[in-house]
C-alpha positions as CSV (number, residue, x, y, z in Angstrom):
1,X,-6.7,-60.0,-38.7
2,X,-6.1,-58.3,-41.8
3,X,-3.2,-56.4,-42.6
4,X,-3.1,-53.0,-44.4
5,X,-0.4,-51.7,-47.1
6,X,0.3,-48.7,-47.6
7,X,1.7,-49.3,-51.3
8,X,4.1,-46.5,-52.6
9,X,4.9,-47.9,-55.9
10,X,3.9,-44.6,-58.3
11,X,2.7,-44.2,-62.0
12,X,6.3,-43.4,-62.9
13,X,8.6,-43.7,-60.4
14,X,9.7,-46.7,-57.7
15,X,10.3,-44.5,-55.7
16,X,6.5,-43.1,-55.3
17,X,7.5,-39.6,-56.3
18,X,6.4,-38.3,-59.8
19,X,6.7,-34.8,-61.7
20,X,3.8,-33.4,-63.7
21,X,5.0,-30.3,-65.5
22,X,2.1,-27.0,-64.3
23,X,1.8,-24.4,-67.6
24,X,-1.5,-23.4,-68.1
25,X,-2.6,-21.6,-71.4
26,X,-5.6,-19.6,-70.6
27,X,-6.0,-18.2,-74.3
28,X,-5.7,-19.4,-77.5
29,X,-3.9,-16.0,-79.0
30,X,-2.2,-13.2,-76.9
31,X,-0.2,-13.0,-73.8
32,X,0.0,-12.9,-70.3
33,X,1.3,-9.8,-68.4
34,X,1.2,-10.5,-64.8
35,X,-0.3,-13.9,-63.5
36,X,-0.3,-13.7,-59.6
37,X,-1.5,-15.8,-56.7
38,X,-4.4,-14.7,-54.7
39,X,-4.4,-14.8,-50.9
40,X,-6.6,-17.6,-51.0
41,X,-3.8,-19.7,-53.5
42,X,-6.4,-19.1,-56.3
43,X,-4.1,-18.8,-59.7
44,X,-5.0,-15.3,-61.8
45,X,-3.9,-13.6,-64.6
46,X,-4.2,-10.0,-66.6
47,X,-3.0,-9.7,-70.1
48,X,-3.7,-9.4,-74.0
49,X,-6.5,-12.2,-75.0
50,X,-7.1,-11.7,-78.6
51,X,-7.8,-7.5,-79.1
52,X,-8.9,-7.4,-75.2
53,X,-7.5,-7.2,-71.6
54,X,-8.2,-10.1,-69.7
55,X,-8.8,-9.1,-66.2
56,X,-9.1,-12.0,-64.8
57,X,-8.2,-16.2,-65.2
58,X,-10.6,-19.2,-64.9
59,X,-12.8,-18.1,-68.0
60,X,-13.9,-14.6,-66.7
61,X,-12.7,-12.2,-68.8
62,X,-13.3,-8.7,-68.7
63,X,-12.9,-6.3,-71.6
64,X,-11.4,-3.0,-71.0
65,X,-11.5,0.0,-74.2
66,X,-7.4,0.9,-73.4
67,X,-5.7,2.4,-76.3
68,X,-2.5,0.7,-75.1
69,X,-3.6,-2.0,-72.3
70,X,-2.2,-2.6,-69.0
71,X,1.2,-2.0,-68.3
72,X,1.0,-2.5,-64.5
73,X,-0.3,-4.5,-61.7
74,X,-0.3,-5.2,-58.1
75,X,-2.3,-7.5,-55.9
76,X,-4.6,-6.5,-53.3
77,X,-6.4,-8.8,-50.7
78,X,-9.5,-8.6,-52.3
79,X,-8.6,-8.3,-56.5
80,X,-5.8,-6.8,-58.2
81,X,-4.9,-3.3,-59.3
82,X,-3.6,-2.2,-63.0
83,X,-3.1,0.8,-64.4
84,X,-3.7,1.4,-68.4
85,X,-0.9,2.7,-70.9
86,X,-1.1,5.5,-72.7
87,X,-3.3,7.9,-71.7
88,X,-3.3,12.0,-73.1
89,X,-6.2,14.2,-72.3
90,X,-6.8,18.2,-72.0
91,X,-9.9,20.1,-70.9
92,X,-12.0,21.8,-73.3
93,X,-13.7,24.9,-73.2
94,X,-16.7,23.2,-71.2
95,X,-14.1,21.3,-68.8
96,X,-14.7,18.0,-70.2
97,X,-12.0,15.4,-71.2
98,X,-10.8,14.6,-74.7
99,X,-8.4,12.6,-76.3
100,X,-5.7,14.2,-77.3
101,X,-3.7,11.1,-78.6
102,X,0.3,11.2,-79.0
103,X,3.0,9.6,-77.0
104,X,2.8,11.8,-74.0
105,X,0.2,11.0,-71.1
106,X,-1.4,14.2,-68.6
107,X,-3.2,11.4,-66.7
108,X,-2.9,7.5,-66.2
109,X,-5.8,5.1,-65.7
110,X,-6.4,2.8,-62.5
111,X,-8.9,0.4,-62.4
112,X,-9.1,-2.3,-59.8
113,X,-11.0,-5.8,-60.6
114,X,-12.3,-7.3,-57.3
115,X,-12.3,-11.4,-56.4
116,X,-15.1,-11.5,-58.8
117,X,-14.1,-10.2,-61.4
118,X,-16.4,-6.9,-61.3
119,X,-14.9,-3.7,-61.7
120,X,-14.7,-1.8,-58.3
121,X,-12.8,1.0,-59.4
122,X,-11.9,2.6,-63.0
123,X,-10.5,6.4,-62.4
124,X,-7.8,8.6,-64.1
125,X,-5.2,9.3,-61.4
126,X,-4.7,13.0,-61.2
127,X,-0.9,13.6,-62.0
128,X,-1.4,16.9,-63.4
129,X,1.7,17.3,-66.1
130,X,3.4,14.4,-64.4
131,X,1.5,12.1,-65.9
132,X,4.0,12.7,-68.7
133,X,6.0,10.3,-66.4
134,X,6.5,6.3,-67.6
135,X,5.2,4.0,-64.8
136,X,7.7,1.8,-63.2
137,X,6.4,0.4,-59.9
138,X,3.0,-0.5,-58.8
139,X,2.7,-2.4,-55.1
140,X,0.0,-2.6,-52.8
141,X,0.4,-1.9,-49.6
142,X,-0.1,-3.6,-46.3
143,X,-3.0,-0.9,-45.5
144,X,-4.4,-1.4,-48.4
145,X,-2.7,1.9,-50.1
146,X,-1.0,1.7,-53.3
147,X,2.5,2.9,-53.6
148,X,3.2,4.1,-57.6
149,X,6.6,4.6,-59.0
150,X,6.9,6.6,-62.2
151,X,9.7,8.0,-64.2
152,X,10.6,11.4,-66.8
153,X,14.3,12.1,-68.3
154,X,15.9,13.0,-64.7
155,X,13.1,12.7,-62.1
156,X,11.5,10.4,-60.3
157,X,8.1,10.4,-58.9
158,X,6.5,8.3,-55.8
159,X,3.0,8.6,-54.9
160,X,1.0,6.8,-51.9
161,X,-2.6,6.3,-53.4
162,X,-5.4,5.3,-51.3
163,X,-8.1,2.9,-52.2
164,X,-10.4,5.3,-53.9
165,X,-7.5,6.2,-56.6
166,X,-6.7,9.8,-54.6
167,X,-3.4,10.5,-54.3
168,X,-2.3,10.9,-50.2
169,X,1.3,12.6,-51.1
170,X,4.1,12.6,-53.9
171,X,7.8,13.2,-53.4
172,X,9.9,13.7,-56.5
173,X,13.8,12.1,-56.5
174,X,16.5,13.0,-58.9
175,X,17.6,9.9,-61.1
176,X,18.8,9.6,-64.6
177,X,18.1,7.9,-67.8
178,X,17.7,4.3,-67.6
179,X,17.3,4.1,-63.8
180,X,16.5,0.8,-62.2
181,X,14.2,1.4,-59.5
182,X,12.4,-0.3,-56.8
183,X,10.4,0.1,-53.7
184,X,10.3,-2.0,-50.4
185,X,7.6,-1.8,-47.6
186,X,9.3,-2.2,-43.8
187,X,7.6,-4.3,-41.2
188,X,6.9,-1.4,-39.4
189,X,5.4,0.7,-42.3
190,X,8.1,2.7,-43.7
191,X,9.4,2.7,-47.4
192,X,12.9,1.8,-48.8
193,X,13.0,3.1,-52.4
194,X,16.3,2.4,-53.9
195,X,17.5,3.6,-57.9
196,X,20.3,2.6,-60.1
197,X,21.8,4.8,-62.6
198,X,22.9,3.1,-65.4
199,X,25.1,6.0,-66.9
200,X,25.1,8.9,-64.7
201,X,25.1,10.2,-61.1
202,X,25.8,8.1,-58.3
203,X,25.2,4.2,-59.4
204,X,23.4,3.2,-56.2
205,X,21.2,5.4,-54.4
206,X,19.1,3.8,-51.1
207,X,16.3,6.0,-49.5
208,X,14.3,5.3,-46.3
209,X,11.2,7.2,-46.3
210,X,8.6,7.4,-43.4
211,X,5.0,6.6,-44.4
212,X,4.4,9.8,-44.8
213,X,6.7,9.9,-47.3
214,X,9.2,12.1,-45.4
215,X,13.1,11.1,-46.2
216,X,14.7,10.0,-43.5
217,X,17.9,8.6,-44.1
218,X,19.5,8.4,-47.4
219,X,22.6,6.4,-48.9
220,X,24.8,6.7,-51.6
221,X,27.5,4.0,-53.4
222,X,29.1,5.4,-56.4
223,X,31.0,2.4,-57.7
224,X,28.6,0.0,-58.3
225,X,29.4,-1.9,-61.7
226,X,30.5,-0.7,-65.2
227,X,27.9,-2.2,-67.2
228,X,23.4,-2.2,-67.2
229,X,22.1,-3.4,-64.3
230,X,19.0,-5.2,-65.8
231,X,16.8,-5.6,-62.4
232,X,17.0,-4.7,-58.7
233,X,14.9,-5.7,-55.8
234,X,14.8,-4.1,-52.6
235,X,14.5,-6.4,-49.5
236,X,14.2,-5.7,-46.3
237,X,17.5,-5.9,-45.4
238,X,18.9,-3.9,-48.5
239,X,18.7,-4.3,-52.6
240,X,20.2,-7.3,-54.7
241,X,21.2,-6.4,-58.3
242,X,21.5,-8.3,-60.9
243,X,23.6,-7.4,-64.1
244,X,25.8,-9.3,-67.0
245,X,29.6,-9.0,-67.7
246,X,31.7,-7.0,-70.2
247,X,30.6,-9.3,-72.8
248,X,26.7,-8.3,-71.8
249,X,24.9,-11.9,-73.1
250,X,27.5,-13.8,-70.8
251,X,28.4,-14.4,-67.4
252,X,25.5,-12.9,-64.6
253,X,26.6,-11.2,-61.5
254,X,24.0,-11.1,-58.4
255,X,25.2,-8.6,-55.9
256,X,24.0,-7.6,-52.6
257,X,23.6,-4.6,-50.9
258,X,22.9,-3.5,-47.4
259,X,20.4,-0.7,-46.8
260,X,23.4,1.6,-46.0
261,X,24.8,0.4,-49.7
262,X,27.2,-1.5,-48.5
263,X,28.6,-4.4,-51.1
264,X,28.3,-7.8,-48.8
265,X,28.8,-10.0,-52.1
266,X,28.4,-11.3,-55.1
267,X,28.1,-14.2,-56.6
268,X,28.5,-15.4,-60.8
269,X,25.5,-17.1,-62.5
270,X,26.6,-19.7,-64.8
271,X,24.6,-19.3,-68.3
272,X,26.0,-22.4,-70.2
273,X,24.3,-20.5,-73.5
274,X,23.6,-16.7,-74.5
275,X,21.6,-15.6,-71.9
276,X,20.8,-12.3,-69.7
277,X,19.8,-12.2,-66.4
278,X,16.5,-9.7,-66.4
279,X,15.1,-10.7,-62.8
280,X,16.4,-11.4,-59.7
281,X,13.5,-12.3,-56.6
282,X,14.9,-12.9,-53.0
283,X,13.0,-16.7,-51.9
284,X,12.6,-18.7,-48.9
285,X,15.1,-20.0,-46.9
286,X,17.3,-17.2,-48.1
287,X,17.4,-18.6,-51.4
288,X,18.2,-16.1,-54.7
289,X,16.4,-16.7,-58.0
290,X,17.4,-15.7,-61.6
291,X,15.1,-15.5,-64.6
292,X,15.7,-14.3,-67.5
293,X,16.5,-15.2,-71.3
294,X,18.9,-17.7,-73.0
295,X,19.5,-16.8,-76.6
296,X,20.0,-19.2,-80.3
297,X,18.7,-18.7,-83.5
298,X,14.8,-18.8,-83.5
299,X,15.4,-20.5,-80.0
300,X,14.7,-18.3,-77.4
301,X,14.1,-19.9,-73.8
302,X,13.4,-19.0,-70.2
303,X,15.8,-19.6,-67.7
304,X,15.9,-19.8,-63.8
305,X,18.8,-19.9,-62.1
306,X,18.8,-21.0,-57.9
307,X,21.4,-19.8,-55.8
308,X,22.0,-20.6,-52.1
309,X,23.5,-18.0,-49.4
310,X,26.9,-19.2,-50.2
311,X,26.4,-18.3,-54.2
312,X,26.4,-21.9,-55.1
313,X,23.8,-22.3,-58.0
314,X,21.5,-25.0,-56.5
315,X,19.5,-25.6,-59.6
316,X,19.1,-24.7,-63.3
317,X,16.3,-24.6,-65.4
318,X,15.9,-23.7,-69.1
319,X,12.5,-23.5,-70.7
320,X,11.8,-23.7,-74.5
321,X,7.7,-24.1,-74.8
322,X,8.0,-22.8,-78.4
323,X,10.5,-21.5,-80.8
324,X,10.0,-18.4,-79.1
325,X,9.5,-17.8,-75.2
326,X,9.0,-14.9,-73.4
327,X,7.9,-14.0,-70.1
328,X,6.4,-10.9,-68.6
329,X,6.5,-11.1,-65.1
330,X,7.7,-13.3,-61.9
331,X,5.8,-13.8,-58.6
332,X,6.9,-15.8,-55.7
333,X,4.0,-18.3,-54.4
334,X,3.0,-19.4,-51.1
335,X,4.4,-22.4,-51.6
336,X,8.3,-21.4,-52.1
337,X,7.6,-21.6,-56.1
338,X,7.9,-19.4,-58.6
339,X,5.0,-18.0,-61.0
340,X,6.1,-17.2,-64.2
341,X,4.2,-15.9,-67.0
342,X,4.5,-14.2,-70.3
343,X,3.9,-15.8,-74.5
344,X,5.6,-18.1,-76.4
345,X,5.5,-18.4,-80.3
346,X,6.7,-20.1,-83.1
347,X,8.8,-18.3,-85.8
348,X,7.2,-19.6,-88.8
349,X,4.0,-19.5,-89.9
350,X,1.2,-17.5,-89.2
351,X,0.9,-18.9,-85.9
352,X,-0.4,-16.4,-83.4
353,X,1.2,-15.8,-79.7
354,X,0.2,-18.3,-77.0
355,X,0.0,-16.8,-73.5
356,X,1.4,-19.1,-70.4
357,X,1.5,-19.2,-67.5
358,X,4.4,-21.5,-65.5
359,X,4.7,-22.7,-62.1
360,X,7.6,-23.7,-60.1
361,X,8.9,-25.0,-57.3
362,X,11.0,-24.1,-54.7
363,X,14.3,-25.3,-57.1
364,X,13.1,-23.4,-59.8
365,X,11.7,-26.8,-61.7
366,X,9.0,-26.9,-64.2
367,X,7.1,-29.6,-62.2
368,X,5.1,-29.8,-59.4
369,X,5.8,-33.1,-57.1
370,X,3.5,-35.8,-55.6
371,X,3.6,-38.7,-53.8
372,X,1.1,-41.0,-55.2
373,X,0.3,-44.4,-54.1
374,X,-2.6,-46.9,-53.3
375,X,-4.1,-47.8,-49.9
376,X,-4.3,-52.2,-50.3
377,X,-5.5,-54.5,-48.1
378,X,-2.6,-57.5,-47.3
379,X,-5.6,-60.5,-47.7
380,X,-3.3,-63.5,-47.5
381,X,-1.0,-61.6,-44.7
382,X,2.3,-61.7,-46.4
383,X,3.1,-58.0,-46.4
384,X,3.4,-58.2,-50.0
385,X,0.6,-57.1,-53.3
386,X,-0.3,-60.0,-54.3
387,X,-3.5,-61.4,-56.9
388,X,-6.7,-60.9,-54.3
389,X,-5.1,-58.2,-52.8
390,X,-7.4,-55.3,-53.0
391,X,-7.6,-51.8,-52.9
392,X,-9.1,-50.0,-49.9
393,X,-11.6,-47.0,-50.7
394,X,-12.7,-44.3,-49.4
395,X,-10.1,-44.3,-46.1
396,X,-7.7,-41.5,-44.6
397,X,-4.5,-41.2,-46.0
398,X,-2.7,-39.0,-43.5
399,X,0.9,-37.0,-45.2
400,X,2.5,-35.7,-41.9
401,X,5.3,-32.9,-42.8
402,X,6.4,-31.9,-39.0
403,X,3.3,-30.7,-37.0
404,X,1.5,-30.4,-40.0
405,X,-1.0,-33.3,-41.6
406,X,-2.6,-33.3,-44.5
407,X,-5.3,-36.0,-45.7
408,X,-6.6,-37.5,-48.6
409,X,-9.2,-40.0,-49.1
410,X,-8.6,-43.2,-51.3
411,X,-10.5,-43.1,-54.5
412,X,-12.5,-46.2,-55.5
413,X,-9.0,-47.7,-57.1
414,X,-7.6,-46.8,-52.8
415,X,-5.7,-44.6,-54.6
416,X,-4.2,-41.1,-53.1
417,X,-2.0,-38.0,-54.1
418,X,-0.4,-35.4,-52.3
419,X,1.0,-32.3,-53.9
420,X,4.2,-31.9,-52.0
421,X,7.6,-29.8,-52.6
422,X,10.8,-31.3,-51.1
423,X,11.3,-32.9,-47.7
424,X,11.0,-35.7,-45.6
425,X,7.3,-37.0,-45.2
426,X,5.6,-39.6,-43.2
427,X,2.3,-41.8,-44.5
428,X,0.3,-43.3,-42.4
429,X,-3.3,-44.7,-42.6
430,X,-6.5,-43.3,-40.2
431,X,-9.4,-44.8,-39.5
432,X,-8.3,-48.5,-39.1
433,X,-10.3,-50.7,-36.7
434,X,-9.1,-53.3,-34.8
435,X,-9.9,-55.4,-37.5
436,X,-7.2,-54.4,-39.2
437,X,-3.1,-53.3,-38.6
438,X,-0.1,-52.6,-40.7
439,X,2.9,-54.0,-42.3
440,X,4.8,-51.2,-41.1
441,X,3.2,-48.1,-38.7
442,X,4.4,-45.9,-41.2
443,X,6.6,-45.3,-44.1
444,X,8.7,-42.3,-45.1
445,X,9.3,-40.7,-48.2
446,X,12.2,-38.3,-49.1
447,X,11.4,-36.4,-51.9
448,X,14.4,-34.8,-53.6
């Protein structure tokens, strides 16, 4: 009988588990705006390729004539949403549209890109003189609706939009210069829409809205902090704010809110360097992360910050892919990770700006783990790799996490890889005969 081992020794590690760091550069010049993950854990992106809008990732690129490009985005099942920048219009004598140029917008473009990368819709939304309004929010809702969030001086705007770019109703909410707003779908189809006000009026402000848009509750804190809040994010269970100290560049706060805007807590972020905290994105497992910008002379980096529900930071993460990095938006993945994109460039030179796009995982690292291994078969029966030991190809590899297995077949080398993310994992081989057995009926791997 022949004996069967199930070799973890890895390309880099002993202890079978090695990192491979996941940016992808999907241009040679430009940026990336939004990079998102599809419902089908496809990777796409939308953002400034050259003198273009990209649309799209994987080589399809669509060109869109936008006197300012896309300044938001929002996934939908079947493509993704964006709505153009600056668009100003009147009506002629005849009741066609002109450009009228300027800063100030009458209506705002929508276009939706499907799977494909066709376009399925491209329409001016009808805002009327409220178009004048600077877009903050764009979400898709579970209906398929859009929910837009825009912004003028002391007024606040929200629209439900359905699918064919019409609006379904508007409700206007009094804020104040520099709100921080954002807007939260319940389980059971209602809105929470909560706004910060970073120098007037009540500091916190919590709505809960029907889905018809009619308010039904609505809660106010008035003390919230003394300096900018730089992001907000409403949850389902209330809002977490994220803001820097007196000094503004050093210590970051996280606080959480209730939806009655009650303060439950708030916890420091340790910076180490210059830095301010621009993003905060509630995780799995009740995790917290914390991206924004560390600070140095022609050394600007990404940072993410993991905190657990006790406020301990759990990981930290700085990211320098050029002498410049910046990032334009943050998505959480299927997968617990973290999908970060935006441009890095280099001070000196003529070098143009490279767009990115980074992945994480669940700790906020820039590398995405596997367990890598070969599949030999034990030919003098000493449970060891020796010379005329050989590798077995083409046979089931089987990476049991709980109730769930996943499989991968030996290459020609009875090599295998699994993409995993931390956790306890068992390996075991299918397909043996009784020709065959183990040194062990299984092996585990802890992968930190």
């Amino acid at each position: 009988m022949r004996t069967l081992i199930l070799s973890l020794c890895s390309l880099l590690t002993a202890s079978a588990i090695y990192a491979q760091t996941w940016i992808s550069y999907p241009a040679t010049k430009g940026e990336v705006n939004y990079a998102y993950e599809t419902p089908y854990g496809q990777i796409r992106c939308a953002g400034y390729f050259g003198q273009s809008i990209s649309a799209d990732y994987k080589y399809l690129y669509k060109s869109f004539d936008k006197d300012t490009g896309a300044q938001g985005f929002t996934v939908a099942p079947d493509g993704v949403y964006l709505h153009s920048g600056i668009y100003a219009y009147t009506n002629d004598s005849n009741g066609s549209m002109y450009s009228i140029g300027g800063n100030f917008t009458i209506g705002r473009s929508l276009t939706k890109i499907s799977s494909n990368g066709a376009v399925a819709l491209d329409t001016l939304l009808d805002l009327g003189w409220n178009g004048i309004y600077q877009p903050i929010t764009l979400k898709t809702l579970s209906n398929g609706d859009l929910i837009y969030v825009s912004h003028y001086i002391n007024n606040s705007k929200v629209y439900r939009i359905d699918t064919t770019g019409q609006i379904i109703w508007e409700k206007q909410f009094n804020d104040y210069e520099f709100a921080q707003q954002d807007i939260q779908e319940l389980p059971n189809g209602d809105l929470r829409y909560t706004i910060f006000n970073a120098y007037a009026g009540p500091d916190l402000t919590i709505y809960h809205l029907q889905s018809t848009g009619q308010v039904m509750e609505e809660y106010i804190e008035e003390d919230v902090t003394d300096y900018q809040i730089n992001n907000l994010q409403a949850t389902e269970d209330g809002v977490l704010l994220v803001t820097n100290s007196e000094s503004y560049f050093d210590s970051i706060l996280v606080k959480k809110y209730d939806y009655q805007a009650n303060l439950r807590w708030e916890y420091p972020v340790p910076t180490y360097v210059t830095s301010l905290g621009k993003e905060v994105v509630q995780m799995q497992s009740n995790r917290i992360a914390v991206i924004g910008q560390s600070y140095g002379f022609q050394t600007d980096s990404i940072f993410v910050a993991i905190l657990d529900t006790t406020g301990t930071t759990i990981n930290r993460q700085v990211y320098p892919l050029a002498d410049e990095t910046v990032y334009n938006s943050v998505e959480l993945m299927q997968d617990g990770g973290l999908l970060i994109a935006g441009r890095s460039f280099f001070v000196t030179g003529n070098a143009p700006d490279i767009p990115f796009i980074l992945k994480t995982d669940s700790l906020g690292e820039s590398a995405t783990k596997y367990i890598h291994g070969k599949l030999f078969q034990d030919y003098n029966d000493d449970c060891d790799i020796n010379a005329g030991d050989y590798a077995m190809a083409n046979w089931l590899v089987g990476l049991v996490n709980g109730t769930d297995t996943t499989y991968h077949t030996t290459n020609s080398a009875g090599q295998y890889t699994f993409l995993v993310n931390e956790g306890s994992y068992e390996l075991t081989v299918q397909l043996y005969t009784p020709f065959f057995d183990y040194c062990s009926p299984q092996t585990i791997v802890n992968v930190p």
